[in-house]
C-alpha positions in Angstrom: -6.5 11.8 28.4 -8.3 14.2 25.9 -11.4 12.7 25.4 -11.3 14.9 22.1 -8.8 13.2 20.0 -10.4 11.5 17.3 -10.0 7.7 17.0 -7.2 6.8 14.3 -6.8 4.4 11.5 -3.9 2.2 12.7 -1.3 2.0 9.8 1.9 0.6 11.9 2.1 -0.6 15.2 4.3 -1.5 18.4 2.9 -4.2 20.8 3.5 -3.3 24.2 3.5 -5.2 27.3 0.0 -5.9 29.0 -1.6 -5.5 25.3 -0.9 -1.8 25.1 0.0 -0.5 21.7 2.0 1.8 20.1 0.0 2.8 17.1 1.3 5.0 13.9 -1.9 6.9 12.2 -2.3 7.5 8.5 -6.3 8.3 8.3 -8.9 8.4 10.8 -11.0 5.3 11.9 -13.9 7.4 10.0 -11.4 7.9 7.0 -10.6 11.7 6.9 -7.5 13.1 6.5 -5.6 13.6 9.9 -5.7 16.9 10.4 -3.0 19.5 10.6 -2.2 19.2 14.5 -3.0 15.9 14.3 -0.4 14.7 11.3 1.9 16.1 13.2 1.4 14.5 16.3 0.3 10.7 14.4 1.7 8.2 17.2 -0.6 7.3 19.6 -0.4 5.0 22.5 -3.7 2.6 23.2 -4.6 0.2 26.3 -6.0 -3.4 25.4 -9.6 -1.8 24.8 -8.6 0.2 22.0 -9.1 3.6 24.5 -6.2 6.9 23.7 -3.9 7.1 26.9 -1.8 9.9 25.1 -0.9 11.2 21.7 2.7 12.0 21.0 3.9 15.4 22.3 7.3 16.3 20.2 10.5 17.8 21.9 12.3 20.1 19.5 14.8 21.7 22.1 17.5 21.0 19.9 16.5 23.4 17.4 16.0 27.2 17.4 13.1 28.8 19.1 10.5 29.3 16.2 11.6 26.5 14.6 8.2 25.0 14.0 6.7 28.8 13.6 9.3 29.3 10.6 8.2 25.9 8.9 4.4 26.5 8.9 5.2 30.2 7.8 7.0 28.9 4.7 4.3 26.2 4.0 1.4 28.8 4.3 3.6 31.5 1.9 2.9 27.5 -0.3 -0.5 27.9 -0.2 -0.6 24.9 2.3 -2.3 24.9 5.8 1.0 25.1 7.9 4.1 22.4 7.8 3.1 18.6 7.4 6.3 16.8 8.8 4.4 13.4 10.0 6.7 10.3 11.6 6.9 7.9 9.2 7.8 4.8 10.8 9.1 3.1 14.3 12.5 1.9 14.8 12.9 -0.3 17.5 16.8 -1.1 18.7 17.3 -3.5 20.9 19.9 -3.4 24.3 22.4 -6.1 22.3 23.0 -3.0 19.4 20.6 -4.7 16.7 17.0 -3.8 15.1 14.3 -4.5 13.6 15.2 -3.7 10.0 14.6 -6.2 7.4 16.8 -7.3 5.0 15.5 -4.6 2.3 16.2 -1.9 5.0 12.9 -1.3 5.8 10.7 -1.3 8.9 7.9 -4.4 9.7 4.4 -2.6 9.8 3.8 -4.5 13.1 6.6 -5.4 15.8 6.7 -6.0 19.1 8.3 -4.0 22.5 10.6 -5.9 24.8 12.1 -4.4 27.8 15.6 -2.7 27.7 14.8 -1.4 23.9 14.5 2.4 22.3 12.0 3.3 20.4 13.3 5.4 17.6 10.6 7.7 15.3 11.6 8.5 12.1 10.2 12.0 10.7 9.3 12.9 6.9 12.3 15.1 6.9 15.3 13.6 7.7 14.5 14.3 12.0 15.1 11.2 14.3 13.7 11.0 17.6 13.6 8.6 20.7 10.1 8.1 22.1 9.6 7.7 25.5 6.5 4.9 25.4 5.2 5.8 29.0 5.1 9.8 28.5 4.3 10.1 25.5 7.5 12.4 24.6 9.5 12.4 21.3 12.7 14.0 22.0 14.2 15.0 18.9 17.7 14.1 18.8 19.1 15.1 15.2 22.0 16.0 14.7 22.0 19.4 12.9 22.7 20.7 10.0 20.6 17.7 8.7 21.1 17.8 5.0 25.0 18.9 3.8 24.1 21.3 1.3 
């Protein structure tokens, strides 16, 4: 574990078993803005005390090399620090096909991990991925092009 990583502000979260936790960032526990590495990387996973066992490493294979060099390129030409493309919420689909959508289509901020489930990230813009919740690994799995036009 990095014992650098800054403690986040737990927005959304995924109970695991043994009273781990799958935690979605939106500030840190101080209340500063996440920073740019950090926004990028905002789903953590934390042990019963509260203690970082990994942060979310993303897998972006399906896309060009320099994918992510191309997006913080056009955000800096912006004026901005690089590309901010954050998760935005979990998805959890369970082995029988159904989730954990409500009725109004959107996602609980707290739910809870059962065995034989995926855990499904949604990104800012339009990228899904499936997190692995023992590595640490979002594999992005979009299909591309993502937008038609």
């Amino acid at each position: 574990m990095n014992r650098s990583i800054k403690k986040p502000k737990i927005w959304k979260r995924v109970h695991l078993l043994h009273g781990d936790l799958l935690a979605l960032a939106s500030v840190y526990g101080d209340g500063s803005y996440l920073s740019l590495h950090d926004i990028n990387h905002i789903v953590y996973r934390l042990n019963a005390q509260g203690e970082i066992l990994w942060q979310v490493q993303r897998d972006d294979s399906n896309h060009p090399p320099g994918w992510w060099d191309s997006l913080h390129r056009h955000a800096r030409a912006e004026g901005l620090d690089g590309a901010r493309e954050p998760f935005t919420e979990f998805l959890i689909e369970y082995a029988d096909g159904s989730n954990n959508k409500t009725p109004m289509e959107t996602r609980p901020l707290e739910d809870k991990w059962v065995p034989g489930c995926r855990i499904w990230l949604r990104g800012s813009a339009y990228h899904q991925y499936i997190l692995d919740p023992d590595t640490g690994i979002a594999k992005n799995v979009t299909k591309l092009p993502v937008r038609p036009w």
